[in-house]
mmCIF file as Biopython writes it, N, C-alpha, C and O atoms, coordinates in Angstrom:
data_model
#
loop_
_atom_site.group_PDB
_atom_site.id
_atom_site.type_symbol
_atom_site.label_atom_id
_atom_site.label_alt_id
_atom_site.label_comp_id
_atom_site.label_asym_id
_atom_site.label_entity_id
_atom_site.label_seq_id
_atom_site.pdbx_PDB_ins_code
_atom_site.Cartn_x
_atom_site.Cartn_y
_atom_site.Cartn_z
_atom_site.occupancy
_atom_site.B_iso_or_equiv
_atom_site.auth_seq_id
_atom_site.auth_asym_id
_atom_site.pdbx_PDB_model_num
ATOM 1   N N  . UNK A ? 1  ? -2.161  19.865 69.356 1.0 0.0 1  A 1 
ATOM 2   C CA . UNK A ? 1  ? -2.994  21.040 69.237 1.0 0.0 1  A 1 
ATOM 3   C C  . UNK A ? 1  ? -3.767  21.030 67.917 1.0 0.0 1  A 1 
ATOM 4   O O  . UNK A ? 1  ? -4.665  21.842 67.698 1.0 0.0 1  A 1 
ATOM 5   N N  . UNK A ? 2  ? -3.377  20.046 67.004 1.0 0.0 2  A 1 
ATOM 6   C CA . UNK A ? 2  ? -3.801  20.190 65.664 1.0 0.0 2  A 1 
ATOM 7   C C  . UNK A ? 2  ? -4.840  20.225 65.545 1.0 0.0 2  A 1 
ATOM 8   O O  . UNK A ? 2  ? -5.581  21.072 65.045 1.0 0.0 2  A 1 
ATOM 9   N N  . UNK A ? 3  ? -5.234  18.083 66.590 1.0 0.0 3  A 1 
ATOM 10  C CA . UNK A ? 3  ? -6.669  17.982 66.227 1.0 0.0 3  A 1 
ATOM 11  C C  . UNK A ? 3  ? -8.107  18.488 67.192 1.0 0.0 3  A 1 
ATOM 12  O O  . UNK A ? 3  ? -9.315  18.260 67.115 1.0 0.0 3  A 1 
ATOM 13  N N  . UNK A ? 4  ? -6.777  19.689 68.569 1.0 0.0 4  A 1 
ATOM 14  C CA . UNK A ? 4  ? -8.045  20.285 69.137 1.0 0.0 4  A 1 
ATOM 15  C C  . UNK A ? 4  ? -8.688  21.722 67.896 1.0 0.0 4  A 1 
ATOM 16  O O  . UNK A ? 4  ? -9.838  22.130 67.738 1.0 0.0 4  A 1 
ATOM 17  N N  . UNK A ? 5  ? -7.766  22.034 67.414 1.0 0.0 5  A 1 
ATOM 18  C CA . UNK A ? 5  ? -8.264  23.048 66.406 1.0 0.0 5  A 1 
ATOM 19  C C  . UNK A ? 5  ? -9.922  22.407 65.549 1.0 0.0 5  A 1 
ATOM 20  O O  . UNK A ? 5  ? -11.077 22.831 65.520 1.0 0.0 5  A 1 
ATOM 21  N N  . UNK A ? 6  ? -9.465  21.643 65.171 1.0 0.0 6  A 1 
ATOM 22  C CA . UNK A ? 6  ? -9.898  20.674 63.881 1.0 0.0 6  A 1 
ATOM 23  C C  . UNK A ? 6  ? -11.290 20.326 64.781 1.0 0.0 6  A 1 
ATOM 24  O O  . UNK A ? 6  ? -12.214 20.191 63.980 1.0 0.0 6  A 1 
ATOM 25  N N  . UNK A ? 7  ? -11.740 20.142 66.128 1.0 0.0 7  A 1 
ATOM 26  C CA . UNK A ? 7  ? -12.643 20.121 67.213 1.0 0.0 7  A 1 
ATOM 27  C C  . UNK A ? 7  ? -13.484 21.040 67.556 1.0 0.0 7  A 1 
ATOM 28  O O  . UNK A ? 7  ? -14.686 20.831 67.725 1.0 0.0 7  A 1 
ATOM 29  N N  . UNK A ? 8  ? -13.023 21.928 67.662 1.0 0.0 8  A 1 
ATOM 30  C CA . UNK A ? 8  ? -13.149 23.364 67.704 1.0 0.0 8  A 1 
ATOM 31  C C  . UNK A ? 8  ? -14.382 23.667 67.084 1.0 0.0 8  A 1 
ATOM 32  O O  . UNK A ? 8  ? -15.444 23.848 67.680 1.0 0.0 8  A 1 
ATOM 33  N N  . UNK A ? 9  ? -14.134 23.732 65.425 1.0 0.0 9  A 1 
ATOM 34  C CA . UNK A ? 9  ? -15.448 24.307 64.330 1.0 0.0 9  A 1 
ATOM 35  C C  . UNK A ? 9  ? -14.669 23.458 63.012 1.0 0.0 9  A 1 
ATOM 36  O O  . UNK A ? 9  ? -13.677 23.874 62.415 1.0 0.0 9  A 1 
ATOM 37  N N  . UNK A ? 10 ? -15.335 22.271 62.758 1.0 0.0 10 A 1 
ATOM 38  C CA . UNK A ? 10 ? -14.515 20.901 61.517 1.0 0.0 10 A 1 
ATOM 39  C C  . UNK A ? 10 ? -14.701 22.118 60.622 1.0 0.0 10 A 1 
ATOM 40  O O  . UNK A ? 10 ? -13.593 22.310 60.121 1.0 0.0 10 A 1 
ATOM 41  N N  . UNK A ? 11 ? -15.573 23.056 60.163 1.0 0.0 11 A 1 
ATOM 42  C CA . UNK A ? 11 ? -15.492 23.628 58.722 1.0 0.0 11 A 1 
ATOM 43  C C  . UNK A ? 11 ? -14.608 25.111 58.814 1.0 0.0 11 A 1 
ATOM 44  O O  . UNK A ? 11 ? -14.211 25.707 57.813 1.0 0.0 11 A 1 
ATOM 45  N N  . UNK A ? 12 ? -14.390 25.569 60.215 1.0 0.0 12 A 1 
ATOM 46  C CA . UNK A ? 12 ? -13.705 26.652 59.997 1.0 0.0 12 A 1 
ATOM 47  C C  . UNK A ? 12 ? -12.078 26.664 59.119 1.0 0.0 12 A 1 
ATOM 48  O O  . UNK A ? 12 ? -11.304 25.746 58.849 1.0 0.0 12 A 1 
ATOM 49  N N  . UNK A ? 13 ? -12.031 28.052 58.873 1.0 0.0 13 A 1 
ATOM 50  C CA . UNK A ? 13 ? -10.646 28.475 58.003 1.0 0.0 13 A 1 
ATOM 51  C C  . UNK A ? 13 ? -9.980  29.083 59.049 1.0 0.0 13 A 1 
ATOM 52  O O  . UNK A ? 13 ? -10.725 29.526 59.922 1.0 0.0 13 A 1 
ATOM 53  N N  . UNK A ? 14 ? -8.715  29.244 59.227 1.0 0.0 14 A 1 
ATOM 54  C CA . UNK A ? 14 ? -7.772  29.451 60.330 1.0 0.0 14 A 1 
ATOM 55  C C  . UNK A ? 14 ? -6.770  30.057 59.516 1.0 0.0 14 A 1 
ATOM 56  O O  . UNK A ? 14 ? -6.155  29.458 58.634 1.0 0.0 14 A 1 
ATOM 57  N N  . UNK A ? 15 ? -6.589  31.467 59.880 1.0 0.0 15 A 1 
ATOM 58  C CA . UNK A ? 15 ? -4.824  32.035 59.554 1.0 0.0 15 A 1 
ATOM 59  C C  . UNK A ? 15 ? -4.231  32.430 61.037 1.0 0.0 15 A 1 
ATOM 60  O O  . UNK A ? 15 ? -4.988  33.081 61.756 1.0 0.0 15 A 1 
ATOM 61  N N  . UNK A ? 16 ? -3.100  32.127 61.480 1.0 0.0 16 A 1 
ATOM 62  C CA . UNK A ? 16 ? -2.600  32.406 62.210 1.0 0.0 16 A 1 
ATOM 63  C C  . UNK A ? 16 ? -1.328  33.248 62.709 1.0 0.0 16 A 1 
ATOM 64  O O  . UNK A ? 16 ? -0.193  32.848 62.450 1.0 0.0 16 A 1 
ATOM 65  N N  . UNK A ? 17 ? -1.502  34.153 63.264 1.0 0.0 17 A 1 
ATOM 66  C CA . UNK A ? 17 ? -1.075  35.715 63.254 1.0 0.0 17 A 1 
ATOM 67  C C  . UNK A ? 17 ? -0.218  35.654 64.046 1.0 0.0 17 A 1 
ATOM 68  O O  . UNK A ? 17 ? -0.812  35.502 65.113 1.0 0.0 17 A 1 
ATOM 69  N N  . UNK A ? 18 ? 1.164   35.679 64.296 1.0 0.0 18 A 1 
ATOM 70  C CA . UNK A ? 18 ? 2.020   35.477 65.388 1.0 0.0 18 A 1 
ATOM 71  C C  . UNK A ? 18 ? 3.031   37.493 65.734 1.0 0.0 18 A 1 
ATOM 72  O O  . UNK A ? 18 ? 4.142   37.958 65.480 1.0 0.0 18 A 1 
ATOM 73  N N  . UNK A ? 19 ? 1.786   37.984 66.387 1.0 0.0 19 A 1 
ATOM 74  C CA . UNK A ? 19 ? 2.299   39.371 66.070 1.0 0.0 19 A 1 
ATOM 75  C C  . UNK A ? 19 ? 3.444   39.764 67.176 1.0 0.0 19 A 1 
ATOM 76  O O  . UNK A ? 19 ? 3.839   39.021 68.074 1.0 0.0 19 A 1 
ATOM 77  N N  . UNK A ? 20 ? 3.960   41.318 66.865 1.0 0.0 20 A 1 
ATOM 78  C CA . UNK A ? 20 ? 4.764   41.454 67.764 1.0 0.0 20 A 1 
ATOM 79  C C  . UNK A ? 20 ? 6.035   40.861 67.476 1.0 0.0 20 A 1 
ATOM 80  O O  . UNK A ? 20 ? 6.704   40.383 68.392 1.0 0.0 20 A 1 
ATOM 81  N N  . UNK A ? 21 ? 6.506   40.846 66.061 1.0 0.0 21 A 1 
ATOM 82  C CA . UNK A ? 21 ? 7.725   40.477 65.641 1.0 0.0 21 A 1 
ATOM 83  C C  . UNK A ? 21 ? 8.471   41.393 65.688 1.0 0.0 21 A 1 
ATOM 84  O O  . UNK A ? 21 ? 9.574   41.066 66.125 1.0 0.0 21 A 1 
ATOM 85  N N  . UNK A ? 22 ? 8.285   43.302 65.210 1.0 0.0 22 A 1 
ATOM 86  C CA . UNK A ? 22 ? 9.437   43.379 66.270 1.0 0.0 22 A 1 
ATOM 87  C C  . UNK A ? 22 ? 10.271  43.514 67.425 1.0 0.0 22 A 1 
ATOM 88  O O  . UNK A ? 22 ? 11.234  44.255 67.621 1.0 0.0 22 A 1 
ATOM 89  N N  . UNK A ? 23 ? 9.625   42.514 68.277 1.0 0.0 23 A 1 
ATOM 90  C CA . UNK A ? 23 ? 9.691   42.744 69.984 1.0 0.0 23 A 1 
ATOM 91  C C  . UNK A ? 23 ? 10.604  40.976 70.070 1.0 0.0 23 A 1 
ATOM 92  O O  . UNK A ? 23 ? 10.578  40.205 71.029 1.0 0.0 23 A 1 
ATOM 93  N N  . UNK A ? 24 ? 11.249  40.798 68.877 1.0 0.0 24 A 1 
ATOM 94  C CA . UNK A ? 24 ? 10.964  39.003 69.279 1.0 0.0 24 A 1 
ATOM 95  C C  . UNK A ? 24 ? 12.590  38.469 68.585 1.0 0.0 24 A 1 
ATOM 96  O O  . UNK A ? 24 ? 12.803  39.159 67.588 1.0 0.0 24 A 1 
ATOM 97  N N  . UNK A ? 25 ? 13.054  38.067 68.685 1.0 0.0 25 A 1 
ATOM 98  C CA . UNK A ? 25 ? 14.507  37.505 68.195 1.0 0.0 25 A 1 
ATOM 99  C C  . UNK A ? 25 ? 14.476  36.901 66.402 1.0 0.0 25 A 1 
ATOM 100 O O  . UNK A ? 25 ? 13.436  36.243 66.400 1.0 0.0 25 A 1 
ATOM 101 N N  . UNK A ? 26 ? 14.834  36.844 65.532 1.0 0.0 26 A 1 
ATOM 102 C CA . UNK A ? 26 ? 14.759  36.325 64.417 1.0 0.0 26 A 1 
ATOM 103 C C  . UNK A ? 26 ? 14.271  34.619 64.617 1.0 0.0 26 A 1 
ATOM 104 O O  . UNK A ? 26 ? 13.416  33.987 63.997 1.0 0.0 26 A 1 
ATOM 105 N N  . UNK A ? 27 ? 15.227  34.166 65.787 1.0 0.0 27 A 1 
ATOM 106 C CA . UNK A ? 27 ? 15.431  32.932 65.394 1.0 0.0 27 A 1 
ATOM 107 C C  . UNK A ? 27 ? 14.630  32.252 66.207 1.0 0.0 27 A 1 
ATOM 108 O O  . UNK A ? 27 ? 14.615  31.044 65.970 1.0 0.0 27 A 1 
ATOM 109 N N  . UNK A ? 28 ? 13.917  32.631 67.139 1.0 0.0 28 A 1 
ATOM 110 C CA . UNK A ? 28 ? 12.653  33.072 68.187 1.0 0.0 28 A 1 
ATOM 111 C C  . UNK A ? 28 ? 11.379  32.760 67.480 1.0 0.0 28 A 1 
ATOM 112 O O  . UNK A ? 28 ? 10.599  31.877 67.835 1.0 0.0 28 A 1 
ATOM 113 N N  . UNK A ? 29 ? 11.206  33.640 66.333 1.0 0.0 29 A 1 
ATOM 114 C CA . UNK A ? 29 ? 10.042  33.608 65.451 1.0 0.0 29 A 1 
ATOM 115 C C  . UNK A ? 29 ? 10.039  32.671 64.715 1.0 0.0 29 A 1 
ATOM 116 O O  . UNK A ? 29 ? 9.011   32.027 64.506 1.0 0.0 29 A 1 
ATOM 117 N N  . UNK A ? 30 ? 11.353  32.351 64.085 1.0 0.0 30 A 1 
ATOM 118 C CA . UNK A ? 30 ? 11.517  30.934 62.695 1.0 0.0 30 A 1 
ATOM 119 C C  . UNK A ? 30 ? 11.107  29.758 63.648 1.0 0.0 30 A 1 
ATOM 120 O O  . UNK A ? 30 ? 10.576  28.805 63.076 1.0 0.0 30 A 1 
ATOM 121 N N  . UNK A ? 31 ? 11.251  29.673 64.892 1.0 0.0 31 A 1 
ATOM 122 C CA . UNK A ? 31 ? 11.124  28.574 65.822 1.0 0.0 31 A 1 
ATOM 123 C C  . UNK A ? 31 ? 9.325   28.390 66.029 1.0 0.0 31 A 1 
ATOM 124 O O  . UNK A ? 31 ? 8.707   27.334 65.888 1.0 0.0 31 A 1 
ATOM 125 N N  . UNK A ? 32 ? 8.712   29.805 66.415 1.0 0.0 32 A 1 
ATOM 126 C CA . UNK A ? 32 ? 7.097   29.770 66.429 1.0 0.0 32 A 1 
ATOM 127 C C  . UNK A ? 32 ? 6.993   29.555 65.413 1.0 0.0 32 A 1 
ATOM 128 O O  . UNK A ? 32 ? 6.649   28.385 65.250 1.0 0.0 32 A 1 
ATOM 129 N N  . UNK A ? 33 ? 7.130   30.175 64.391 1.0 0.0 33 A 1 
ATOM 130 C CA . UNK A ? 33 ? 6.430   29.863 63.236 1.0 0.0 33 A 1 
ATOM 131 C C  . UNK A ? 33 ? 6.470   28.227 62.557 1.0 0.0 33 A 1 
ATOM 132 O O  . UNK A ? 33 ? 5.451   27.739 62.068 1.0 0.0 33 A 1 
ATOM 133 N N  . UNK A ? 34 ? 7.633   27.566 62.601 1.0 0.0 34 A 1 
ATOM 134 C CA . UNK A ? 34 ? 7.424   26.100 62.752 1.0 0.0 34 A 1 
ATOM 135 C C  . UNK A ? 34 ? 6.306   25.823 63.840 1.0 0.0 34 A 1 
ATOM 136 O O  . UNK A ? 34 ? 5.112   25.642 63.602 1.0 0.0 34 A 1 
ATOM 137 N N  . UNK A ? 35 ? 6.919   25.825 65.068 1.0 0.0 35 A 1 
ATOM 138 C CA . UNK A ? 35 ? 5.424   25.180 66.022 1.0 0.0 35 A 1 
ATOM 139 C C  . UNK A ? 35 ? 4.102   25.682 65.582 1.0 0.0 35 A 1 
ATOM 140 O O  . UNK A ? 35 ? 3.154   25.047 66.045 1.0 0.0 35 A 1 
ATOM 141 N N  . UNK A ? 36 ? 3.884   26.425 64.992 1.0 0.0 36 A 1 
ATOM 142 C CA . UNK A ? 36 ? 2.226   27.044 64.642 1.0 0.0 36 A 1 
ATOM 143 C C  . UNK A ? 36 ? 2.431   26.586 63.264 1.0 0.0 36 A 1 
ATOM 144 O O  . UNK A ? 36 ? 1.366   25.971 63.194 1.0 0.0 36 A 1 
ATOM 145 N N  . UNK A ? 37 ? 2.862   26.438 62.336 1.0 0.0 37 A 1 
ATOM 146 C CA . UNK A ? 37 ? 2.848   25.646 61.289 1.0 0.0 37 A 1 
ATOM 147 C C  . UNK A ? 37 ? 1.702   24.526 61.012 1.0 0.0 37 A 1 
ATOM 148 O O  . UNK A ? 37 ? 2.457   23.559 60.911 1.0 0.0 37 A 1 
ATOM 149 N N  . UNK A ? 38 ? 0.586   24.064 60.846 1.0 0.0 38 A 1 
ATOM 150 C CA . UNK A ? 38 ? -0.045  22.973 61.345 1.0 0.0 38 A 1 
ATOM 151 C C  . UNK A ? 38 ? -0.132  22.473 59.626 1.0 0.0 38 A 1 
ATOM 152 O O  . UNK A ? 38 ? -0.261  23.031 58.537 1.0 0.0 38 A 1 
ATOM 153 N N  . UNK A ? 39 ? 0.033   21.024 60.174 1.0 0.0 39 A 1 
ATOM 154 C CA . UNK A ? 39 ? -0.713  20.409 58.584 1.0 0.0 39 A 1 
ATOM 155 C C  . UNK A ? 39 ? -2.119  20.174 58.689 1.0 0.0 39 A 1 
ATOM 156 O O  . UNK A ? 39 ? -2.522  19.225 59.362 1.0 0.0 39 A 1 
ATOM 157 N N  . UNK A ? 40 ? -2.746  20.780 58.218 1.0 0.0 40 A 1 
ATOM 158 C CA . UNK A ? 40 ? -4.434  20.910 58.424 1.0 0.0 40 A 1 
ATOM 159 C C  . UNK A ? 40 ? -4.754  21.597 56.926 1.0 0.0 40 A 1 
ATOM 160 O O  . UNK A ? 40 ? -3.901  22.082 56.183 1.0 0.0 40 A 1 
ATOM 161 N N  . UNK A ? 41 ? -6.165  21.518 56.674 1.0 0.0 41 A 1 
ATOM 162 C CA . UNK A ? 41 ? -6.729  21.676 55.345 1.0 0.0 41 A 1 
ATOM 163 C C  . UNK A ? 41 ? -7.510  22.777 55.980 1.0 0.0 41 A 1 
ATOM 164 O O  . UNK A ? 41 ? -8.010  23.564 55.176 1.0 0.0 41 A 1 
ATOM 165 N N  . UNK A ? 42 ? -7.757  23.040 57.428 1.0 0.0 42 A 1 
ATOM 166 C CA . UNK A ? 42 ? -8.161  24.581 58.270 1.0 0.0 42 A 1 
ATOM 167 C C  . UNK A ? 42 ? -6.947  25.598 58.157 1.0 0.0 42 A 1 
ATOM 168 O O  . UNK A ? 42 ? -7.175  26.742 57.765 1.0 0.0 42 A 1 
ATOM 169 N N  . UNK A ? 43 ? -5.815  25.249 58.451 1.0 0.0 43 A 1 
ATOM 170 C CA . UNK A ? 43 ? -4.750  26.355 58.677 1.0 0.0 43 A 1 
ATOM 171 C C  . UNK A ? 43 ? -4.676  27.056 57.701 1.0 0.0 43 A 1 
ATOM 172 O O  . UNK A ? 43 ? -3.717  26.626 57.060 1.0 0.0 43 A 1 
ATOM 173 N N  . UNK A ? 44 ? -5.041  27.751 57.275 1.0 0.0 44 A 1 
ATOM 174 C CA . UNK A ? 44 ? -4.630  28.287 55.545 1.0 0.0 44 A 1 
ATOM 175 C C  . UNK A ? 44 ? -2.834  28.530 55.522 1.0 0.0 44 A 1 
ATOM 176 O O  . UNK A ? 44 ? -1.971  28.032 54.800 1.0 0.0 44 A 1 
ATOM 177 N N  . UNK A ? 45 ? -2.747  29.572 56.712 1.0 0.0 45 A 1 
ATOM 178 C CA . UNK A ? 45 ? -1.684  30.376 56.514 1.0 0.0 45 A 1 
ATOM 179 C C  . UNK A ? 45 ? -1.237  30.421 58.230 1.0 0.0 45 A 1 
ATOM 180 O O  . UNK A ? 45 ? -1.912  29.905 59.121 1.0 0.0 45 A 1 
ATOM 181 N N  . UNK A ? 46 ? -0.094  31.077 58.408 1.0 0.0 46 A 1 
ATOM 182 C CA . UNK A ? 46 ? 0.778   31.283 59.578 1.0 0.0 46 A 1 
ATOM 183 C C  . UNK A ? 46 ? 1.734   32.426 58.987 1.0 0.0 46 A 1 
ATOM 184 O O  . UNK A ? 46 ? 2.493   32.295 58.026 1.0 0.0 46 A 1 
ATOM 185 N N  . UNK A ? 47 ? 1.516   33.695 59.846 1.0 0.0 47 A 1 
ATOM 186 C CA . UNK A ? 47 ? 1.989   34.827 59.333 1.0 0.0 47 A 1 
ATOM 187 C C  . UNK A ? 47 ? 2.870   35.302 60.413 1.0 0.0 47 A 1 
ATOM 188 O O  . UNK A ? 47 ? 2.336   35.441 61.513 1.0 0.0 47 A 1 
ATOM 189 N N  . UNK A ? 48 ? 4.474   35.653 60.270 1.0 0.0 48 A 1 
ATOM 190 C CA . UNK A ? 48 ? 5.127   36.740 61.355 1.0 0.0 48 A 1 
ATOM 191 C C  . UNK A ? 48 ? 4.786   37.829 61.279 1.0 0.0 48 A 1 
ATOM 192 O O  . UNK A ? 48 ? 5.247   38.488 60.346 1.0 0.0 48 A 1 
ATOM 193 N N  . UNK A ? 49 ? 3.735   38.542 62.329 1.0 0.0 49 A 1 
ATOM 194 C CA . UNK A ? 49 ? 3.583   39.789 61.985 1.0 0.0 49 A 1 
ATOM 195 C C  . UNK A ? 49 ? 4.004   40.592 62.455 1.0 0.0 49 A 1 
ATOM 196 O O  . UNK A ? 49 ? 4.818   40.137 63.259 1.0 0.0 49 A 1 
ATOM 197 N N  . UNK A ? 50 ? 3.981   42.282 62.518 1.0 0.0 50 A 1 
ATOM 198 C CA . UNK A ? 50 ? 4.085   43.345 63.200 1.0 0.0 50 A 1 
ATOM 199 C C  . UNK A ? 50 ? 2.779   44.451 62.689 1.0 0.0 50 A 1 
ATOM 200 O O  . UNK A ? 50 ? 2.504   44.935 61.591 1.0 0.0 50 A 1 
ATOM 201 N N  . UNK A ? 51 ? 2.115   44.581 64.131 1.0 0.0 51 A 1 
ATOM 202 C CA . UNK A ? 51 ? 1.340   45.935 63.845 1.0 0.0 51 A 1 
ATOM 203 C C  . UNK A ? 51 ? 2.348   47.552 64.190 1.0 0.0 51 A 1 
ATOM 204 O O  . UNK A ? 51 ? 2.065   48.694 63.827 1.0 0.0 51 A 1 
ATOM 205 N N  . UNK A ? 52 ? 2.964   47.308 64.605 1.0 0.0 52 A 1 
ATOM 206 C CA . UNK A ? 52 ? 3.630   48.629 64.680 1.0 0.0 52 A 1 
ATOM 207 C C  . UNK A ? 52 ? 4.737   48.746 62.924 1.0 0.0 52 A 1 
ATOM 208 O O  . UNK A ? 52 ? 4.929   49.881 62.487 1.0 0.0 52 A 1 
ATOM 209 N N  . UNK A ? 53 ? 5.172   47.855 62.347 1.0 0.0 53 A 1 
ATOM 210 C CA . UNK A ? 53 ? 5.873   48.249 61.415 1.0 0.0 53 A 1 
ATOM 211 C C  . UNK A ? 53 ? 5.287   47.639 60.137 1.0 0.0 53 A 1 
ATOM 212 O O  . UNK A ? 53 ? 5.717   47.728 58.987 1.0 0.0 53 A 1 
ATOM 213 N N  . UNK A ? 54 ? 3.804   46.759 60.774 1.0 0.0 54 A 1 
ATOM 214 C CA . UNK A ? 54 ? 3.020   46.523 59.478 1.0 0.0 54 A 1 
ATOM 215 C C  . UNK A ? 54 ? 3.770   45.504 58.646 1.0 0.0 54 A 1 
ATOM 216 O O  . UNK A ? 54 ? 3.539   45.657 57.447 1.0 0.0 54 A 1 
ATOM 217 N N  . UNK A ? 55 ? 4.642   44.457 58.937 1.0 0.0 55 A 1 
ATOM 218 C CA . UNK A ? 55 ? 5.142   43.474 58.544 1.0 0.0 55 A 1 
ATOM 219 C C  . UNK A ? 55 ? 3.879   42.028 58.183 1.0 0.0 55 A 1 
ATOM 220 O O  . UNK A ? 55 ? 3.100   41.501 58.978 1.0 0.0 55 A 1 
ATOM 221 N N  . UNK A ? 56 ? 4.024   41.829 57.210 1.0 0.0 56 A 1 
ATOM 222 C CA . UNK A ? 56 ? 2.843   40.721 56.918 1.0 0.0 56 A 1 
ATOM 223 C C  . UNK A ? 56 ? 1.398   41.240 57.059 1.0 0.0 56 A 1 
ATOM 224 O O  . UNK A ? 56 ? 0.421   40.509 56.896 1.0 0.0 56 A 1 
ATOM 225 N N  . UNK A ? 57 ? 1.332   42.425 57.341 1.0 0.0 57 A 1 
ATOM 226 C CA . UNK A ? 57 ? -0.046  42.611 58.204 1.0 0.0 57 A 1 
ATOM 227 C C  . UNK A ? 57 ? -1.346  42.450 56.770 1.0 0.0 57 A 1 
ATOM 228 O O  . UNK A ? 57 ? -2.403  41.822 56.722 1.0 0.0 57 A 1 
ATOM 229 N N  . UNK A ? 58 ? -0.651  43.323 55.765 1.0 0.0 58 A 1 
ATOM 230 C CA . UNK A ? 58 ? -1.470  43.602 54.618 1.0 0.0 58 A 1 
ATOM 231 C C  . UNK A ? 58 ? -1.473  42.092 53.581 1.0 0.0 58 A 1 
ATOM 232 O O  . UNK A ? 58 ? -2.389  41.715 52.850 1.0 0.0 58 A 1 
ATOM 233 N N  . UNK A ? 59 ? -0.493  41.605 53.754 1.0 0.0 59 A 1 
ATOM 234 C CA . UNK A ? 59 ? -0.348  39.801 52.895 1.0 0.0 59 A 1 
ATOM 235 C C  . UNK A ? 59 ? -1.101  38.637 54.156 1.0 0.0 59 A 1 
ATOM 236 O O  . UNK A ? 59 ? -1.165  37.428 53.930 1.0 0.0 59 A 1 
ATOM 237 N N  . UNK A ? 60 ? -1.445  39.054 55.016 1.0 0.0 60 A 1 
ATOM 238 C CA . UNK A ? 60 ? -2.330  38.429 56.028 1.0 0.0 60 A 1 
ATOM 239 C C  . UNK A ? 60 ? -3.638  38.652 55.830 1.0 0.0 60 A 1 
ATOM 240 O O  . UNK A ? 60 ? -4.297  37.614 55.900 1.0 0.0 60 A 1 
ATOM 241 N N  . UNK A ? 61 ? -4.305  39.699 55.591 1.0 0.0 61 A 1 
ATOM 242 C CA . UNK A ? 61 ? -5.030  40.139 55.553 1.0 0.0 61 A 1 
ATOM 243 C C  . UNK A ? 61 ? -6.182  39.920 54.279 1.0 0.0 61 A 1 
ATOM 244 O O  . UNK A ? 61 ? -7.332  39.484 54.231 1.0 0.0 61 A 1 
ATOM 245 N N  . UNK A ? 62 ? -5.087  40.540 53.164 1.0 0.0 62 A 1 
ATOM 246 C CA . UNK A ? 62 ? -5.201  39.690 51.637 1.0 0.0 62 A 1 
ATOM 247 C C  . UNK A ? 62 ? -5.920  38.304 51.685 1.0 0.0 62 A 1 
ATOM 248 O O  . UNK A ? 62 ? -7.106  38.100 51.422 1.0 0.0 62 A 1 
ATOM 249 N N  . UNK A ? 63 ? -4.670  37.084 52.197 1.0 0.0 63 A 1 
ATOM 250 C CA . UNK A ? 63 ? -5.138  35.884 52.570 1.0 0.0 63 A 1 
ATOM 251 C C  . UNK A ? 63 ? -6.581  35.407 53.135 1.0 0.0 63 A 1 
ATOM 252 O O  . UNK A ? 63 ? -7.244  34.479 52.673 1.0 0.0 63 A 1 
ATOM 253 N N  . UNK A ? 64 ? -6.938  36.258 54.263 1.0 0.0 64 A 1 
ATOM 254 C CA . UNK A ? 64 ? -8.090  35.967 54.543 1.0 0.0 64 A 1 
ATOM 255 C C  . UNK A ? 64 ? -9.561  36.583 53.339 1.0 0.0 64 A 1 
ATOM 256 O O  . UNK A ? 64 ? -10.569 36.027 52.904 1.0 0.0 64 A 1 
ATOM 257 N N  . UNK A ? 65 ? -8.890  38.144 53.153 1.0 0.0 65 A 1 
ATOM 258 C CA . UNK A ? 65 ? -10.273 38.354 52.295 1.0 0.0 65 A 1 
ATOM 259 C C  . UNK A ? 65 ? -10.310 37.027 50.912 1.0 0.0 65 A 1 
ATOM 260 O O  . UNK A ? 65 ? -11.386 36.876 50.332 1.0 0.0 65 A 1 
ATOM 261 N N  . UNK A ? 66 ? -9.266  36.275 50.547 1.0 0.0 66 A 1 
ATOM 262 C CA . UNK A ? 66 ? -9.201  35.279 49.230 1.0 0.0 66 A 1 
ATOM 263 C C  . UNK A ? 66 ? -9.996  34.199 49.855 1.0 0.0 66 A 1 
ATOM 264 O O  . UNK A ? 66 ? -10.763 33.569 49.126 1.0 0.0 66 A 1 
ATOM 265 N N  . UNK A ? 67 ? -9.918  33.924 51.030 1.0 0.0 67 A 1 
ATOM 266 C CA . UNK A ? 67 ? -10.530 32.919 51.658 1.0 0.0 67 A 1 
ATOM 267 C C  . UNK A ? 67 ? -12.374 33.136 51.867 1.0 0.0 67 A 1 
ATOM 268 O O  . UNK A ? 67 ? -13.308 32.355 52.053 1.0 0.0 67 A 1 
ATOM 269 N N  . UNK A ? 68 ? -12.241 34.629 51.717 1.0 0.0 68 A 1 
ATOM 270 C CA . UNK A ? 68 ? -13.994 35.034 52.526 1.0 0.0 68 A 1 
ATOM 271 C C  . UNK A ? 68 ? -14.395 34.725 50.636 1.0 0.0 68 A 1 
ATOM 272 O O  . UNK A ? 68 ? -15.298 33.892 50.562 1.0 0.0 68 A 1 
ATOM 273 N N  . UNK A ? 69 ? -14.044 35.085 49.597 1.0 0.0 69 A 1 
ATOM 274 C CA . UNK A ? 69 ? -14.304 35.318 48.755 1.0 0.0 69 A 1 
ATOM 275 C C  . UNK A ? 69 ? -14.732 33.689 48.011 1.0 0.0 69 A 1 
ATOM 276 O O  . UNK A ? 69 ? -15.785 33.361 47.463 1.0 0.0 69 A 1 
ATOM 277 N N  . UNK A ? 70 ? -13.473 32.880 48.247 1.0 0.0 70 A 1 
ATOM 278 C CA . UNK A ? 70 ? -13.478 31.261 47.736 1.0 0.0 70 A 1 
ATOM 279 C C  . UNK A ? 70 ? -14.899 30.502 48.724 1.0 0.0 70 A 1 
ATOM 280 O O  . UNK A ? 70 ? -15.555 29.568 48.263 1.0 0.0 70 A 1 
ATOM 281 N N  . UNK A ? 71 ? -15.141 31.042 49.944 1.0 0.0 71 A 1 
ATOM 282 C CA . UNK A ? 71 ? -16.429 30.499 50.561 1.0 0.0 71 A 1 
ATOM 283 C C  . UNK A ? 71 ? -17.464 30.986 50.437 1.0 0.0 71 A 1 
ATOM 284 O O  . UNK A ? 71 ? -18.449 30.478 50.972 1.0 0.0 71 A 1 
ATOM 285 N N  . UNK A ? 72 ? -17.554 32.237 49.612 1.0 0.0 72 A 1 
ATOM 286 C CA . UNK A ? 72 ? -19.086 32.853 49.133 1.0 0.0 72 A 1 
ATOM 287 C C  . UNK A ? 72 ? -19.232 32.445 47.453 1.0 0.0 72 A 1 
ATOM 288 O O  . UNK A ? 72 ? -20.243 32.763 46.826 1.0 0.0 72 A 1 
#
């Protein structure tokens, strides 16, 4: 899946949001979050999130505005 990402858009930045953590097993998520893990110079980040309890949501978010900021 790496190098269809990398296919996709070669210059895009990628954070990846794995929401709905608390609907999901601990050891469930440590398991996605390895598989979405990518070694890529696109992936910035891979976040467990939750919109209902707002877990990662705001350190996700952060991440990307550092990213809009480092490309302007």
């Amino acid at each position: 899946m790496n190098s269809q990402i990398t296919l996709l858009k070669p210059k895009s930045t990628i954070v990846i949001s794995l929401n709905k953590a608390d609907l999901v097993a601990q050891e469930k998520l440590n398991k996605l979050s390895e598989a979405y893990n990518f070694d890529s110079e696109q992936v910035i980040a891979t976040y467990i999130t939750s919109a209902k309890t707002g877990q990662d949501v705001t350190n996700m978010f952060d991440k990307i505005a550092q990213a809009i900021a480092l490309y302007k």
